[in-house]
N, C-alpha and C positions, 0 to 999 in steps of 0.2 A: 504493500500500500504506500503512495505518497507522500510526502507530509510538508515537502515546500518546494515550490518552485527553485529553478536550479538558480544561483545564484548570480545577479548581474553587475555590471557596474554603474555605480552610482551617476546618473546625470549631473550637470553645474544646478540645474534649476531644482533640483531634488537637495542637492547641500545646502544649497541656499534656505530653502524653507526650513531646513534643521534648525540651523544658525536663526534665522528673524524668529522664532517660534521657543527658544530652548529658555526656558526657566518663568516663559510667559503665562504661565495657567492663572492667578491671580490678576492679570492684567485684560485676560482674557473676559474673565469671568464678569470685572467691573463694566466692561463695556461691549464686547459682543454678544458675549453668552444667551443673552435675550431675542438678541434678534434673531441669532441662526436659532435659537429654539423653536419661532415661529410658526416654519413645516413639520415642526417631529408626527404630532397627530397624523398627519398625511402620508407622509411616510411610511410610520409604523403599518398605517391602515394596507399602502400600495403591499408594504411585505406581507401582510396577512400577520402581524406578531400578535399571537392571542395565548390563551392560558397554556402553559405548557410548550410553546414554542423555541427549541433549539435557537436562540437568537446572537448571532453576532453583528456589535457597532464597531465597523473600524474609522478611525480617525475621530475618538469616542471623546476627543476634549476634554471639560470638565464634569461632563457624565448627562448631559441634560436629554441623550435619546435614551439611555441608559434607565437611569431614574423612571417616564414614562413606560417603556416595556416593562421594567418590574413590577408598577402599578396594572398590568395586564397577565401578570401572574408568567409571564415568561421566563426561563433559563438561562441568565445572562451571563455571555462572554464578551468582553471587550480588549479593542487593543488601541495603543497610539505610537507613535513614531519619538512622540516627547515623553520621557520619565516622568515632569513636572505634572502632565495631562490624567500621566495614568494613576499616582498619587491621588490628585483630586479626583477620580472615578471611586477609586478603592474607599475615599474618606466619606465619599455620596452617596456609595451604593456599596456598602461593604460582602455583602452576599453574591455580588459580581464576580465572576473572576475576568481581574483586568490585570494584563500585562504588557511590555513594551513589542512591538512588532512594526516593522515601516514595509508598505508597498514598495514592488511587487511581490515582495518574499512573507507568507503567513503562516506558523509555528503549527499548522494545523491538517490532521488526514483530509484526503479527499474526502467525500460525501459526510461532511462533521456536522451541517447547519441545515435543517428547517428555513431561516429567514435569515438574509444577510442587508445591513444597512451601511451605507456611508454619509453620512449629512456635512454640504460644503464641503467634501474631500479632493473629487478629484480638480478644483483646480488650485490644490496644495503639488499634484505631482506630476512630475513631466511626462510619462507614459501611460494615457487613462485606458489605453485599450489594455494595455499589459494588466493595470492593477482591476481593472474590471474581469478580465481574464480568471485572475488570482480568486477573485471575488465568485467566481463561477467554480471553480477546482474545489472547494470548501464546502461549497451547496451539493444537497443532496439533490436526484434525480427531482423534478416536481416542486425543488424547493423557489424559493423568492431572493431575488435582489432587487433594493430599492437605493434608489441615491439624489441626492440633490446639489445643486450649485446654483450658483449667478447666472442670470442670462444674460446675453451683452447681444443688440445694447442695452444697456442698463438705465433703468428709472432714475427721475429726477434724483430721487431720495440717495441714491447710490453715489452719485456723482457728484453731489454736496462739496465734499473734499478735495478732490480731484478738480474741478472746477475753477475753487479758489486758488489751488494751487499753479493752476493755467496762467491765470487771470492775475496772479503776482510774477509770473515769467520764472518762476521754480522748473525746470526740470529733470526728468529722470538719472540719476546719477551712474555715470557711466560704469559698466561693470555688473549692472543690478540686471543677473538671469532673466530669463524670458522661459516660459514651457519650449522644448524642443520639439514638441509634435501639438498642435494647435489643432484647433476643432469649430464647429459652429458652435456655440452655445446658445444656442432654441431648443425648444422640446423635439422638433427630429433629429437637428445635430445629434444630441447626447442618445437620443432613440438608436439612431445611427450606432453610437459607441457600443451601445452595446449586443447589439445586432453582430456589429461586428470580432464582439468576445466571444460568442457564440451562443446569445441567451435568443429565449425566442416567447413569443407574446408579448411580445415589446410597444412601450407605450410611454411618449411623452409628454407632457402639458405642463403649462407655465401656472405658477401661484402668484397673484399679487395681493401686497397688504399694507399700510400705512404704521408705518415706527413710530412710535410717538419717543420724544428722548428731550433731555435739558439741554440747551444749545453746549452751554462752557462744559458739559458732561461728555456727550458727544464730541466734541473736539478735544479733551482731555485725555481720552478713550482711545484715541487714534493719532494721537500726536505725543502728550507726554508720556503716555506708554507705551510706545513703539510699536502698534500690532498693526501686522500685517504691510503691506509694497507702501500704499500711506503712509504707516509711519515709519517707515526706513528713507520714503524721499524726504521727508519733514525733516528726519531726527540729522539729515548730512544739510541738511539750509544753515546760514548764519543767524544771527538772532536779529540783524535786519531784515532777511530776507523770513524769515518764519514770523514778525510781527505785519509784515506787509501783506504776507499769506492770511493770517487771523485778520485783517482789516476785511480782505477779501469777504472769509469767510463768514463773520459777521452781515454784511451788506446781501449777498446769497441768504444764509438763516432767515433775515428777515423776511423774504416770498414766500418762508417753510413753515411761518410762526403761526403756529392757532390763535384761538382766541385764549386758549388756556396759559398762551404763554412757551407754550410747549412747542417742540419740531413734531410736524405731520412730516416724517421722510415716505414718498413712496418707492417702497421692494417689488422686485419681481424677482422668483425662482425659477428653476428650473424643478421637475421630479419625473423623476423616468423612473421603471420598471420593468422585470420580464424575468421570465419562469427557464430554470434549467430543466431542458427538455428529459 
């Protein structure tokens, strides 16, 4: 029997995400956490995870798909690519078993899982056909994989940051990876992906939904705490050039501001699924 894919070599864009991501679960948590929580319901739903469900979250963050399936009485395994991640999984969901494991390579027999999830994963790694692949070698015969990402292009709400950041003459700082194999990211796109890992009932569709968030939170979130390609352009700007970006950014908030005071950011997702045959 199995138990992992043969071992490959690591991409630029795959270290990279190591690196922007290592010791970040805390910082994660203050300010993403929420919002990729978002689709889990949906997700969970496209895998079928219900009482009893063989269930693995890979790219399981701070445990928030995790936490859900267990409130559905499923059998949780989880893994993440970050130590820090899989720590705050173990401390959220201590009946989990969560450990470190990064795409493409998963610690685990073929046909091990019932229902296989990744929420926001694959546009962490630069080969989504491989770790989708991966994601199917694990699943049993009949069984589910569901996943979701960004779809580009992306909603107002998304672009918030990046925006501002245009619009102060910030850019990309030379050096900073790109995916090495690029994709559409619409619901066929990623339908596509996984068609082409060899899953079949394959179905994609876009979520959209309104973020509600405190503007100086929100931008704290993604700049003094460096998460994510955001706050790696932010965190290499000088302190003129990152209060000229917050000038920005402020001016932008205001089109976003409710009445409450609050950012209306609008999200779109992607969630694709499909059954190993």
């Amino acid at each position: 029997m199995a138990t992992a894919a043969t071992t490959q070599q690591e991409f630029p864009f795959d270290a990279h995400e190591r690196r922007m991501w290592a010791g970040r679960a805390a910082a994660y948590r203050r300010s993403a956490e929420r919002l990729c929580a978002h689709p889990v319901p949906a997700l969970l739903d496209a895998a079928r995870v219900t009482r009893g469900t063989r269930h693995l979250d890979v790219g399981c963050g701070t445990g928030s798909v995790v936490e859900a399936a267990r409130t559905r009485g499923a059998h949780l395994t989880a893994v993440d690519a970050e130590p820090d991640m899989v720590t705050a999984t173990r401390a959220r969901v201590p009946e989990a078993r969560a450990e470190r494991a990064a795409l493409p390579e998963l610690p685990f027999p073929d046909d091990e899982f019932d229902a296989v999830t990744a929420n926001f994963v694959l546009n962490h790694v630069a080969d989504p056909v491989a770790a989708l692949t991966e994601l199917r070698r694990v699943l049993r015969p009949g069984g589910r994989v569901a996943v979701t990402l960004w779809r580009h292009p992306n909603a107002a709400g998304q672009t918030l940051l990046g925006r501002a950041l245009e619009a102060s003459g910030a850019s990309r700082p030379a050096g900073l990876p790109r995916p090495e194999i690029d994709f559409a990211r619409t619901g066929e796109g990623v339908a596509g992906l996984l068609r082409s890992a060899g899953l079949d009932d394959v179905h994609g569709e876009e979520l959209t939904w309104e973020h509600r968030a405190d503007a100086d939170t929100w931008w704290a979130g993604f700049t003094d705490e460096g998460i994510g390609t955001v706050g790696s352009i932010i965190g290499a700007l000088t302190d003129d050039e990152r209060a000229a970006a917050r000038t920005h950014y402020d001016r932008l908030a205001g089109e976003m501001t409710a009445a409450d005071g609050r950012l209306a950011l609008p999200h779109i997702a992607v969630l694709a699924h499909g059954t190993r045959a």
